[in-house]
N, C-alpha and C positions, 0 to 999 in steps of 0.2 A: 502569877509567878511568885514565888518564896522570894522573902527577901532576901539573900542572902547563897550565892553559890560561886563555889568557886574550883581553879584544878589541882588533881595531886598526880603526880606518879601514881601508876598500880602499885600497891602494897600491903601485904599479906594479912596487915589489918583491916583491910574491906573486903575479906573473902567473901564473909554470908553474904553481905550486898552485892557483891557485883557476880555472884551465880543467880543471885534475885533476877537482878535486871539479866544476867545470860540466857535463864531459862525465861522469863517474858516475853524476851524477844524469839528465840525458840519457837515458843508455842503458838505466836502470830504469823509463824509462815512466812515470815518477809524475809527477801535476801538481809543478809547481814551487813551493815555499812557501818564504820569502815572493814576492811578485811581482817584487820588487829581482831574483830569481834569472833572471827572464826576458828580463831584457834580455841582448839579444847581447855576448857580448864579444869578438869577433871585432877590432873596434879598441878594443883593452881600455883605453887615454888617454883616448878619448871614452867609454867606459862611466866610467870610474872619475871622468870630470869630470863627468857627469851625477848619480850617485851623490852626490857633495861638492855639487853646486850644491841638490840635494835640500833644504838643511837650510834656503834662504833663500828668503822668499816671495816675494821679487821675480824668479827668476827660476822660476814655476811657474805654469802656468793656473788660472784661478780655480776647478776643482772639486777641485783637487788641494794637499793640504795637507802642510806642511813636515814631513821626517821624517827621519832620519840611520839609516847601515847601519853594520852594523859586522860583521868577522868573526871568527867564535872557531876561534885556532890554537892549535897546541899547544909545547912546546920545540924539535921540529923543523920547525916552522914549516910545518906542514901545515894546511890550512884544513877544520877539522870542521865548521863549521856558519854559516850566516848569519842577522842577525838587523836587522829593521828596525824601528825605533822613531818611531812617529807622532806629530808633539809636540801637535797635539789634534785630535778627533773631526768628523768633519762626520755626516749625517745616518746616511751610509752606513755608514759606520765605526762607530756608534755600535750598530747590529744589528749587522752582523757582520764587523767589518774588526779592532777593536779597536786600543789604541796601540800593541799589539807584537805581531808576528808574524814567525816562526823555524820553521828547516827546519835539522837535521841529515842529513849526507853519510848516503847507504842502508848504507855498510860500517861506519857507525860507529853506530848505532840502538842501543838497549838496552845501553849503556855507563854512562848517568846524565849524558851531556853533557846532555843538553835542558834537564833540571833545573839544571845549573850554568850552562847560556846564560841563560837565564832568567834567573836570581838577579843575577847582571851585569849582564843586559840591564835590568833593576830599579834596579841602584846607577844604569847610563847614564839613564836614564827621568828619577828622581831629580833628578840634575843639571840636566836641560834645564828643571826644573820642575812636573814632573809629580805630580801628589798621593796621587793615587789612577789606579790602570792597567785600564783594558780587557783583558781576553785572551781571546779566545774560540777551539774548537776544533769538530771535524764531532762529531754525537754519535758515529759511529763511532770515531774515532779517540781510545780507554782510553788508549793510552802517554801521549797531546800530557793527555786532560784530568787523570793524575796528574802530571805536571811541572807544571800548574796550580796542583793543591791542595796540593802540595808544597811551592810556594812561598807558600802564604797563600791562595791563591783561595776567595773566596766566591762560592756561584751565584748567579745573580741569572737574570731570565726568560728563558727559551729565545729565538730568534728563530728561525721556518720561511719558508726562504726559497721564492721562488714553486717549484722544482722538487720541492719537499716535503723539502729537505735541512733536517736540523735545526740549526739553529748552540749549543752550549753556552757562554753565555755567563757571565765571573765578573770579579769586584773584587777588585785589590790593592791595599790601602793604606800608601800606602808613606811616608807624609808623617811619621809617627811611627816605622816602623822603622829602625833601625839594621843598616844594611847593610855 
């Protein structure tokens, strides 16, 4: 891993990198994690003012709840990973949306960035007021649920959603650590 990364709000000055890493991941066929990753940014001033408008409830439909994105770059201002932070749970979220969900670029996978988005995305959590975090992963995917318990996760009950996917769900308490 680079020594050195850390998160910014989207902004307009990391256009060329963060279509880089859009269309990368694009090209690998993987769903897109988090959802923030699917929006178009094709007129990337209107994505990135959608993004910012995200954190304020009054400008968001009432099943959709306030959340702030951030991106994790590194010294040369390359965008490895995005990550989006839900400031609290509605029903859905609560089985299996979680308050944070993060996607690392495919060329950067098994570096140890997820684990260090995480831990950040934890201090960001923190801030907004958050106490204790939601995070849940597929049970397939071992990498996403050791950056879990890496950072503290406790499991707490499965949720199987109707297609028979299983969601691993865990609790970070973050109200007492020192981040």
């Amino acid at each position: 891993m680079e020594k050195f990364v850390y998160l910014t709000q989207p902004v307009m000055a990391l256009e060329s990198e963060y279509l880089s890493f859009y269309q990368e991941w694009k090209e690998s066929g993987e769903d897109m994690v988090p959802w923030v990753l699917r929006k178009d940014p094709t007129n990337f001033q209107e994505m990135i003012q959608y993004l910012l408008n995200s954190k304020k409830v009054e400008n968001l439909p009432k099943a959709i709840v306030p959340s702030s994105t951030f991106w994790l770059i590194n010294e040369n201002k390359r965008v490895i990973g995005v990550v989006n932070i839900r400031h609290r749970l509605n029903e859905k979220l609560l089985n299996c949306g979680g308050h944070i969900g993060y996607g690392i670029r495919p060329s950067e996978r098994q570096k140890g960035y997820a684990t260090k988005l995480l831990a950040l995305s934890l201090e960001k959590a923190k801030e907004i007021g958050i106490q204790k975090a939601l995070v849940v992963c597929d049970a397939w995917n071992i990498g996403s649920e050791k950056t879990i318990l890496n950072n503290g996760g406790i499991p707490d009950k499965d949720y199987i959603e109707e297609d028979g996917n299983i969601i691993k769900r865990f609790w970070i308490d973050i109200s007492y650590k020192e981040l």
